[in-house]
N, C-alpha and C positions, 0 to 999 in steps of 0.2 A: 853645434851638435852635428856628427856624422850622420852619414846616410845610414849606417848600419842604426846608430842607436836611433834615429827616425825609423826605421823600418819595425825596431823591437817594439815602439811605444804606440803602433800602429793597431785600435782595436778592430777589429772587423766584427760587421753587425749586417743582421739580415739573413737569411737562409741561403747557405753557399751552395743547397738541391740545387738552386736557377741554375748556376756556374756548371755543376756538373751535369745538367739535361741540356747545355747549351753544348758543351762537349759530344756529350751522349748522341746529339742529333748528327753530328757529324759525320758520323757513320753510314748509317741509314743513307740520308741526303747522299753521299757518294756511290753507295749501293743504288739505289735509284737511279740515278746518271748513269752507272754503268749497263744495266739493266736495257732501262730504254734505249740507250745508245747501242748496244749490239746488236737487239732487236730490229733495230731498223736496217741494220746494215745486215742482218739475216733475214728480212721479209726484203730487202735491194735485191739477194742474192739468189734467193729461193721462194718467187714468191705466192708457189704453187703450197708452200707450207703456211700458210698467212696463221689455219685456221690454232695449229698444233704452236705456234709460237707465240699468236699472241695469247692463247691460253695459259703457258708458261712466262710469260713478260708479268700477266695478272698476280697468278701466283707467285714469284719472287715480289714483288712490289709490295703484295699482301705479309707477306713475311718480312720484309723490311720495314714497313710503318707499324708491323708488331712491335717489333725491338725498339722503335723510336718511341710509340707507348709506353712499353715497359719501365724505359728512361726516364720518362715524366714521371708515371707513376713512383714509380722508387726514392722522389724527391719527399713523395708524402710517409712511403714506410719508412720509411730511416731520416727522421727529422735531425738535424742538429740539436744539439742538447743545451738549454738556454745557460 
């Protein structure tokens, strides 16, 4: 048997939501790293703005674990169809 006709005879089972909120986080997660990482190097740089950047670090953060949310969530409205 080929690889190709292995691959056709291949059922896949399970909800493939995980696979795609497993993507989905990806995002986010690097939004986040970028996030606090520039933060830091702009409260290094200026750090008389402490109070005005880390309120904006909060807020991107807050908005990046929204979308990471949504991700999850979206696993449950659009079930795979048995």
């Amino acid at each position: 048997m080929s690889a190709l006709e292995t691959l056709a005879a291949v059922n896949i089972q399970g909800n493939l939501g995980a696979i795609g909120y497993g993507l989905a986080a990806i995002g986010p997660g690097v939004g986040v790293g970028i996030i606090f990482g520039n933060g830091t190097q702009a409260l290094a740089r200026q750090p008389e703005a402490a109070g005005l950047i880390r309120q904006n670090q909060i807020l991107g953060f807050v908005l990046c674990e929204a979308l990471a949310l949504i991700g999850l969530v979206m696993g449950f409205v659009y079930p795979v169809p048995s």
